[in-house]
C-alpha positions as CSV (number, residue, x, y, z in Angstrom):
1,X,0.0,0.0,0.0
2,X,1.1,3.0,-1.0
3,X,1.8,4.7,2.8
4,X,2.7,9.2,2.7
5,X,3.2,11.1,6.1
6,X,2.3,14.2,5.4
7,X,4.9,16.6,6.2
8,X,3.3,19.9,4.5
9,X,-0.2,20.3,4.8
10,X,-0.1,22.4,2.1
11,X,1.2,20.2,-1.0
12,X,-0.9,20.4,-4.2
13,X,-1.7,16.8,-3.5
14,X,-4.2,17.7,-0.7
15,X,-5.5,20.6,-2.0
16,X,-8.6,18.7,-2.9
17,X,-9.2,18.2,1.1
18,X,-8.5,22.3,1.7
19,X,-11.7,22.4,-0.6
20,X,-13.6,20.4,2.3
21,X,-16.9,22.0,1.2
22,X,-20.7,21.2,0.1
23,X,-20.0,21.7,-3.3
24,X,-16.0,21.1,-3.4
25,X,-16.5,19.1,-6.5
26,X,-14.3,19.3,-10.0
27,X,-15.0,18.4,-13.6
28,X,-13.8,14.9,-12.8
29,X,-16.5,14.4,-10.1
30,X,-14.6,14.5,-7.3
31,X,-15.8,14.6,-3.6
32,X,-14.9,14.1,-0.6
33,X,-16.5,12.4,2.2
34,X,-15.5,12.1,6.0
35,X,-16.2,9.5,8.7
36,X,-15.3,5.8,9.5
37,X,-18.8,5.0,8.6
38,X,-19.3,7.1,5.7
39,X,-16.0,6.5,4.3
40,X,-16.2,2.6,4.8
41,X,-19.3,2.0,3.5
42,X,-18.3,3.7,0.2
43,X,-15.6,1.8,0.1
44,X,-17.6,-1.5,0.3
45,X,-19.9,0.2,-2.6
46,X,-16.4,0.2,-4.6
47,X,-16.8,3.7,-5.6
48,X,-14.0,4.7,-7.0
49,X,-11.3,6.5,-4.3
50,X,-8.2,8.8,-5.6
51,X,-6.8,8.9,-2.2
52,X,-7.5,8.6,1.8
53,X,-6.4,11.0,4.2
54,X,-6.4,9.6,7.9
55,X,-4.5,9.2,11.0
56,X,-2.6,5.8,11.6
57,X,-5.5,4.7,14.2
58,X,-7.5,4.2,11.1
59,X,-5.4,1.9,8.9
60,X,-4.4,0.0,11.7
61,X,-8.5,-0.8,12.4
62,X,-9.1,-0.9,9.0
63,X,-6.2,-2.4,7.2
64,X,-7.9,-5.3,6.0
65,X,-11.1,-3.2,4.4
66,X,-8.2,-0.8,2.9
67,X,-7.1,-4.0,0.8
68,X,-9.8,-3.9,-1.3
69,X,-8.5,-1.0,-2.9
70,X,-6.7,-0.7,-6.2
71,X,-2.5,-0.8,-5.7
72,X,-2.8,2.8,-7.1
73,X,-4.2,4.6,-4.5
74,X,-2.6,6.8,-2.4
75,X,-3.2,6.8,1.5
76,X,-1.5,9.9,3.4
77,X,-1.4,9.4,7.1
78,X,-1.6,12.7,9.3
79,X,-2.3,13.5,12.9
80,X,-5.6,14.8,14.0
81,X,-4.0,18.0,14.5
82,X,-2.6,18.1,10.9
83,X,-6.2,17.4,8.9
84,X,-7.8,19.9,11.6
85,X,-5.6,22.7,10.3
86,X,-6.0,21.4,6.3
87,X,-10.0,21.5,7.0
88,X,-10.1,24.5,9.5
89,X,-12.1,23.6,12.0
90,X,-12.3,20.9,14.6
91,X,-13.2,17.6,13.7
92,X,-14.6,14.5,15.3
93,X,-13.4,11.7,13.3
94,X,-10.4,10.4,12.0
95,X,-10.5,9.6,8.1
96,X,-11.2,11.7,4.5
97,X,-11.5,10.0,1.6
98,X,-11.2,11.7,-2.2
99,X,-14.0,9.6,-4.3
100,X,-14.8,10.0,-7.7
101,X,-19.0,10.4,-7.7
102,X,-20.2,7.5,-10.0
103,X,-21.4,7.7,-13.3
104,X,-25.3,8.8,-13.3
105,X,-27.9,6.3,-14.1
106,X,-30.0,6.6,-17.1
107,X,-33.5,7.4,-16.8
108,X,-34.3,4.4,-19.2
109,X,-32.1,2.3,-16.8
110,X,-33.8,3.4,-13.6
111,X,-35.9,0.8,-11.6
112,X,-39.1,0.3,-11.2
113,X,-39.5,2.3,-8.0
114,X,-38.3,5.8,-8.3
115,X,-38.3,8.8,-5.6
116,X,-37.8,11.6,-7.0
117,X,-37.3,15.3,-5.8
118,X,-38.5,18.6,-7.1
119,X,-37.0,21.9,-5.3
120,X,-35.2,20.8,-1.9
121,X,-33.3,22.7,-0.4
122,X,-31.7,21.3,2.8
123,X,-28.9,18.9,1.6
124,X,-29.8,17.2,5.5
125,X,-32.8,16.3,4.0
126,X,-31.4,15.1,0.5
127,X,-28.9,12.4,2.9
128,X,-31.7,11.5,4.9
129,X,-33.9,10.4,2.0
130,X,-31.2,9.2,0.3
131,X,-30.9,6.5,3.4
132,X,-34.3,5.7,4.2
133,X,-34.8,4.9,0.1
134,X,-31.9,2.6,1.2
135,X,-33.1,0.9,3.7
136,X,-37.0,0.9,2.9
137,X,-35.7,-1.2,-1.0
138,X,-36.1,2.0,-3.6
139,X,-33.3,1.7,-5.5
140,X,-33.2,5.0,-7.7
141,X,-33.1,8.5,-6.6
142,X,-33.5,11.6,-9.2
143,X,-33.0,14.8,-7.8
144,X,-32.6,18.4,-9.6
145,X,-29.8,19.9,-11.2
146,X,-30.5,23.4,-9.1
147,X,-30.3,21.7,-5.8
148,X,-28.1,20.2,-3.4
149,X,-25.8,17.4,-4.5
150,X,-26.4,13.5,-3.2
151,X,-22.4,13.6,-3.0
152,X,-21.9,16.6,-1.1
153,X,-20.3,16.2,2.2
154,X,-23.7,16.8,4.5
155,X,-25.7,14.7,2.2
156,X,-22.9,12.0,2.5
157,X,-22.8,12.1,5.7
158,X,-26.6,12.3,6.9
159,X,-26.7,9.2,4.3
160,X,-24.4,7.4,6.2
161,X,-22.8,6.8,2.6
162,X,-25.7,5.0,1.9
163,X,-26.7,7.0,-1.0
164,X,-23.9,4.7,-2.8
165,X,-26.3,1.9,-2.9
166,X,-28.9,4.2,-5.1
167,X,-28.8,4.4,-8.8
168,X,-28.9,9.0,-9.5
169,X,-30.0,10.7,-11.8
170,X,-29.9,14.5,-12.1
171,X,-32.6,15.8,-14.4
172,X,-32.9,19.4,-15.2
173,X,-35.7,20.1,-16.8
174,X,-39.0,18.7,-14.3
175,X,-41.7,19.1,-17.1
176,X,-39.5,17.3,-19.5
177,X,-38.3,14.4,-17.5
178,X,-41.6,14.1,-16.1
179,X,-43.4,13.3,-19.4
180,X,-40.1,10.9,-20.4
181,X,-40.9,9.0,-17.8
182,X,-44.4,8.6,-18.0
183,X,-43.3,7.3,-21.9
184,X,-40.9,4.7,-20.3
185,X,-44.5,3.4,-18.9
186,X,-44.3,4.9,-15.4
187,X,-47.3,6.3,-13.0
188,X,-46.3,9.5,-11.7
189,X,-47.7,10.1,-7.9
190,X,-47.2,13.4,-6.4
191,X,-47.1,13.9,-2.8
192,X,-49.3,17.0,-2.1
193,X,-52.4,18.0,0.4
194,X,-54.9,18.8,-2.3
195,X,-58.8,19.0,-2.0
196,X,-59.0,16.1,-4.3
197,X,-55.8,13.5,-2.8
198,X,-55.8,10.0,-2.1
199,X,-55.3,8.9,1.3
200,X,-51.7,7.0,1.8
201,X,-53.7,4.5,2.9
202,X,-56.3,4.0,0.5
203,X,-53.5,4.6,-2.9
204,X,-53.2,1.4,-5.2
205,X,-49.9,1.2,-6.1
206,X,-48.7,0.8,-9.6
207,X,-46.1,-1.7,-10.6
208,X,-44.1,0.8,-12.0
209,X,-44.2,4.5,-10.3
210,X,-42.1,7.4,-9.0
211,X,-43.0,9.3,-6.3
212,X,-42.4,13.2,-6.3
213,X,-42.1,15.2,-3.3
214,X,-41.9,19.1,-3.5
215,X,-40.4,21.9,-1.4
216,X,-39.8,22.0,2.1
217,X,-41.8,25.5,2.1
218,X,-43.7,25.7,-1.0
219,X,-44.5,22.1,-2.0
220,X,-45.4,21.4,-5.8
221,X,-46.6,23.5,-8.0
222,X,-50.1,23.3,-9.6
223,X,-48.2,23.2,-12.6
224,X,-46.4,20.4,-12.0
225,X,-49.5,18.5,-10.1
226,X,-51.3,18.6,-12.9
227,X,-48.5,16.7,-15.0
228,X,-48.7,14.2,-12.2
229,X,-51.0,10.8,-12.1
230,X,-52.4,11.0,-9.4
231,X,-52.0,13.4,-6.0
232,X,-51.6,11.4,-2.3
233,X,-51.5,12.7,1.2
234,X,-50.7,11.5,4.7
235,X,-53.6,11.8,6.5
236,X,-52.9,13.4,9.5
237,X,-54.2,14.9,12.8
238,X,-56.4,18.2,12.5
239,X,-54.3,20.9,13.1
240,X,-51.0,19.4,12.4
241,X,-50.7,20.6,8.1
242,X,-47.5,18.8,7.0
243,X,-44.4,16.4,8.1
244,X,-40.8,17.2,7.1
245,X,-40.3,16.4,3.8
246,X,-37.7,13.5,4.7
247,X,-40.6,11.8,7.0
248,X,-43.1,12.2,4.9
249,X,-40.8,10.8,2.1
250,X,-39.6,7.5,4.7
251,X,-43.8,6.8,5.7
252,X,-44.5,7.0,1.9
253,X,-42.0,4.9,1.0
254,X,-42.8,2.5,3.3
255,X,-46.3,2.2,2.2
256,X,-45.7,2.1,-1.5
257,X,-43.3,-0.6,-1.3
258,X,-45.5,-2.6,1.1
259,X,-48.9,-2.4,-0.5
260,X,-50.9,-5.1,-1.5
């Protein structure tokens, strides 16, 4: 393995970890994720990895995981102290890792259960859907282009790196990939309190559907309702208007894929 102390935080070679941002990302697709977890479980996903950055605790824990990795990659060991001062702040874990995001998915090569995303904003809530899909058995994730990245470093890290196990898509055109969908045979739900939804509870599910949830704020759009099949809603206490988006994504989920 191809062992560097770092003696000069400041080499070119780590300038990609001085870029420790949400959207620290290069033409090449570059990120970089932090966290035993997060970092390991990308690493199990075999996305690709230009480099690890982490104190010598972590490749004596992990040396046998690190094995799996191709002969070319480069693993610098620093002290705490040392990838503090690269990142500027204090940090609570011992390991970076420079990934190369995979290749996107295809909309014709999507599965059969889609969740996808119009405006959100909070990259918390892009990881957090991002694991529940995960866990819950939807396998493909399409978010917007104007958004926050699946791959930055909050999303990674709400996702627990789990967002490695979806297959992306990044559309930018809603109206557009909408109606290409609904050619490659799939029933468009929309999740939405309308005067005219269907109950969670009371939704056939389709064998082949994406489910599209809006804005944290502003929800859908009439606009975009309108291009959907069919409107549902949680049905919820009076008084109580709307979940978080990431719950209300994780209960729908759940019920869509569990439906008889």
């Amino acid at each position: 393995m191809n062992y560097i102390h770092i003696t000069d935080i400041h080499e070119n070679t780590l300038q990609i970890y001085h870029q420790f941002r949400e959207h620290a990302f290069k033409a090449d697709g570059s990120f970089v994720a932090d966290s035993p977890k997060v970092v390991n479980l990308l690493i199990e996903e075999n996305i690709e990895v230009k480099s690890i950055l982490a104190t010598q605790e972590y490749y004596d824990t992990y040396q046998k995981l690190l094995t799996k990795l191709p002969p070319e990659t480069t693993f610098y060991i620093a002290s705490k102290e040392q990838m503090q001062n690269i990142v500027g702040h204090k940090i609570h874990h011992n390991v970076m890792m420079h990934g190369i995001r995979p290749k996107e998915t295809t909309l014709e090569d999507l599965g059969n259960h889609i969740l996808m995303l119009d405006e959100i904003s909070s990259t918390q809530n892009i990881g957090a859907i991002a694991r529940s899909a995960a866990a819950i058995g939807i396998d493909s994730y399409l978010l917007p282009s104007y958004g926050p990245h699946p791959y930055s470093r909050r999303a990674l890290r709400v996702s627990m790196g789990h967002i490695a196990m979806l297959k992306t898509h990044i559309y930018s055109d809603i109206k557009k990939t909408i109606h290409t969908l609904k050619e490659n045979g799939y029933y468009i739900y929309a999740a939405e309190v309308t005067p005219d939804s269907t109950a969670l509870s009371e939704v056939r599910i389709k064998e082949k559907w994406v489910l599209l949830m809006g804005h944290e704020g502003t929800g859908l759009t009439e606009e975009i309702l309108n291009l959907c099949d069919e409107v549902v809603t949680i049905e919820m206490m009076e008084g109580v208007k709307s979940f978080n988006v990431g719950i209300a994504a994780s209960i729908m989920m759940y019920q869509f894929k569990h439906a008889k």
